[in-house]
C-alpha positions as CSV (number, residue, x, y, z in Angstrom):
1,X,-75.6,-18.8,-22.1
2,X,-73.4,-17.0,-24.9
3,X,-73.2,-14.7,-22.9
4,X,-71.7,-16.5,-19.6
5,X,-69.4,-18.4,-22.2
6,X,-68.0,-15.0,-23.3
7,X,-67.5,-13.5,-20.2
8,X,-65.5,-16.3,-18.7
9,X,-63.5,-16.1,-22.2
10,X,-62.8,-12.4,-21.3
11,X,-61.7,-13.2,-17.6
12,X,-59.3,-15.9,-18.6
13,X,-57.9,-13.8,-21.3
14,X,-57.9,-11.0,-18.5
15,X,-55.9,-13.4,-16.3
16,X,-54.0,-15.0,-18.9
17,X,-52.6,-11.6,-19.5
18,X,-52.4,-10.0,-16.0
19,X,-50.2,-13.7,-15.4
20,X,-48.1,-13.0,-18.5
21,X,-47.7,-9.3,-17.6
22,X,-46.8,-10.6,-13.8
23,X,-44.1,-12.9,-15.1
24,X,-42.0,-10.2,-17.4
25,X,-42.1,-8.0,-14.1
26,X,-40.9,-10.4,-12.0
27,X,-38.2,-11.4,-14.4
28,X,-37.0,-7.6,-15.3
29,X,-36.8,-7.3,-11.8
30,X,-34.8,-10.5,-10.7
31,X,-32.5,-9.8,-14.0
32,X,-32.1,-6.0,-12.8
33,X,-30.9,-7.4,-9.5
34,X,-28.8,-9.8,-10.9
35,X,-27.0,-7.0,-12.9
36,X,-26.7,-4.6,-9.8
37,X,-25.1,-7.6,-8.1
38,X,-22.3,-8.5,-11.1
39,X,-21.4,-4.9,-11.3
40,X,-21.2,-4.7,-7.1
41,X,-18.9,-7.3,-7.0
42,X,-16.9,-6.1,-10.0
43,X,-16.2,-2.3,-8.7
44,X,-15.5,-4.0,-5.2
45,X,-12.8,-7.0,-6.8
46,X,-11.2,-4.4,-8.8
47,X,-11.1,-2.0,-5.5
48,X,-9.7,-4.8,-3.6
49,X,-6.9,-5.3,-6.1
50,X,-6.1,-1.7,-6.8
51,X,-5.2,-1.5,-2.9
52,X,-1.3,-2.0,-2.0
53,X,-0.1,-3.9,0.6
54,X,1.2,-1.9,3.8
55,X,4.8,-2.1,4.3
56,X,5.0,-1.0,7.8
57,X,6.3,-3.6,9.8
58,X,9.1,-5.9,10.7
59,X,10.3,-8.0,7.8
60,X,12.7,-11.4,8.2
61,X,14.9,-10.8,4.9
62,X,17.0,-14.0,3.4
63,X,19.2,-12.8,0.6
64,X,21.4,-15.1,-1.8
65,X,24.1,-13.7,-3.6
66,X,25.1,-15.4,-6.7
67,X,28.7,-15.5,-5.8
68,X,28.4,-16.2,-2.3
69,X,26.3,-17.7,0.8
70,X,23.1,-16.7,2.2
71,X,22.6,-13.6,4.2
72,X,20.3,-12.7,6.8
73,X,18.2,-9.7,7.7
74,X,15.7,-7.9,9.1
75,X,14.1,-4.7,8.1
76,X,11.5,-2.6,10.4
77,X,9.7,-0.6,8.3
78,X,8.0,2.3,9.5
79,X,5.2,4.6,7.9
80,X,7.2,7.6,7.0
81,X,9.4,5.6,4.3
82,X,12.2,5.0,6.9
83,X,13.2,2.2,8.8
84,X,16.4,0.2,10.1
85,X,18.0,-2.5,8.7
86,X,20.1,-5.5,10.8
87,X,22.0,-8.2,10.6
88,X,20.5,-11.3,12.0
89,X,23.2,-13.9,10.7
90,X,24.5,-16.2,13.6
91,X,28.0,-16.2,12.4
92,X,27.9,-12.2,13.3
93,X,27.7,-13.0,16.8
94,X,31.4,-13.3,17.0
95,X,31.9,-9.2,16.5
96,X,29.3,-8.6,19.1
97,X,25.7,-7.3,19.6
98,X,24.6,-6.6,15.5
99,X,24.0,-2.8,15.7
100,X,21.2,-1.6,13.7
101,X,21.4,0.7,11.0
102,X,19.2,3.9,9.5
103,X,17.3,2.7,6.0
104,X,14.7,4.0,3.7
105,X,12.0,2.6,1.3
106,X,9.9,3.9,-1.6
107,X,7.3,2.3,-3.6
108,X,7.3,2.2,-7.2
109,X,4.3,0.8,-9.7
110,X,2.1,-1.3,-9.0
111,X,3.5,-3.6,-6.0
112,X,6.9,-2.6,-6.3
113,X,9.5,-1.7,-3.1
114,X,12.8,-0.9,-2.8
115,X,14.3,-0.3,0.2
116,X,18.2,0.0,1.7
117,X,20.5,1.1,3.8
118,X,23.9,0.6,5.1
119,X,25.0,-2.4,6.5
120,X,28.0,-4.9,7.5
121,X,28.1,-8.4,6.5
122,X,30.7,-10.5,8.9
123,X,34.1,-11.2,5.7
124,X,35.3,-14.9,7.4
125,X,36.0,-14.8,11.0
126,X,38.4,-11.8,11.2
127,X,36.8,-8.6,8.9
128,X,33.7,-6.7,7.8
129,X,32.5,-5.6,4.3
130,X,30.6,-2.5,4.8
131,X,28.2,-1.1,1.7
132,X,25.2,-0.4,1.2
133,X,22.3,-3.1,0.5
134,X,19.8,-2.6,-2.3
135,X,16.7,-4.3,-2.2
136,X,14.0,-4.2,-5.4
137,X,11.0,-6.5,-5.4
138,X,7.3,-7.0,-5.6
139,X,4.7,-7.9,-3.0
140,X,4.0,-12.0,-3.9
141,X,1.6,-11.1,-1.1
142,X,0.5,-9.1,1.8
143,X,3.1,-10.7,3.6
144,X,5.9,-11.5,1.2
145,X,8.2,-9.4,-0.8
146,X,10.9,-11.0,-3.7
147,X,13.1,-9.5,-5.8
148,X,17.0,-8.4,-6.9
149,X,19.4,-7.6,-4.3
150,X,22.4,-5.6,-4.8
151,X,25.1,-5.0,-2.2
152,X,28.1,-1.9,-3.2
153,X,31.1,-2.1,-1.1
154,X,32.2,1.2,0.5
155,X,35.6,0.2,0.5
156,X,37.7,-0.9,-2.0
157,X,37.7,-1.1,-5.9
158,X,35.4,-4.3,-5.8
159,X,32.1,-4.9,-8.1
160,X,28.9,-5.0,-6.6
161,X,27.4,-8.2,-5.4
162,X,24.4,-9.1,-6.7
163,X,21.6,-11.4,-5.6
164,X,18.0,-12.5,-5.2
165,X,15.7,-12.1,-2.0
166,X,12.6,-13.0,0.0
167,X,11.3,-11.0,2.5
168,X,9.2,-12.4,5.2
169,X,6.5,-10.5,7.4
170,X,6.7,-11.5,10.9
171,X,3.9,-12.5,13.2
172,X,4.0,-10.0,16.1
């Protein structure tokens, strides 16, 4: 009988260990898997936010000028950094068709843009200012750009007008 009681000692300890021995393999392995899984989402977050938004497209652009009303734009953007810029204001009805005009735009850092080109914003009911529009923002978003707006007259001795806007994606 010794002999029965020792063996069935050796098994349990036998089992006791293969069970402990199961447990620390099945916990490195669901710990390992955890890890690959925090580092996978990590490289694929930081990815994701490394990315830029695209700036191809056609953009509704409100501009405010600290020294006078609200302007309206829009700004097609194509891939090759150029584009066209045009008056959308109501008021400039009254002169005709709004003629588009050629513009460019750059990225900078980060989520920075900047783009411009020429334009003419309707001066009361009877003239034109004519310069050259300066926009320099940041993606908010995929589909929103703000930033500083400048505007240099092209004719005159006048100061440049300067301003905030928000430019708008549209849904096409």
């Amino acid at each position: 009988m010794p002999n029965l009681e020792r063996m069935m000692n050796d098994q349990m300890t036998t089992c006791r260990d293969g069970a402990s021995s199961f447990a620390v393999d099945v916990s490195f392995f669901i710990c390992r898997t955890v890890l690959l899984m925090v580092i996978t989402r990590m490289c694929c977050s930081t990815l994701a936010q490394a990315q830029t938004p695209n700036m191809t497209g056609t953009w509704n652009v409100e501009i405010t000028f600290a020294n006078g009303g609200p302007r309206s734009m829009r700004f097609d953007a194509r891939a090759d950094g150029k584009g066209t810029l045009i008056t959308t204001d109501p008021k400039a009805k009254v002169w005709g068709a709004a003629k588009p005009s050629e513009a460019t735009w750059t990225r900078g850092e980060g989520n920075s843009i900047t783009f411009s080109g020429p334009v003419e914003f309707l001066l009361g009911n009877v003239g034109r200012d004519a310069g050259t529009l300066t926009c320099k923002g940041k993606f908010e978003s995929a589909d929103l750009i703000s930033g500083e707006v400048e505007f240099s007259p092209l004719v005159g001795d006048r100061p440049s007008k300067h301003g905030t806007f928000k430019a708008v994606r549209t849904k096409t």
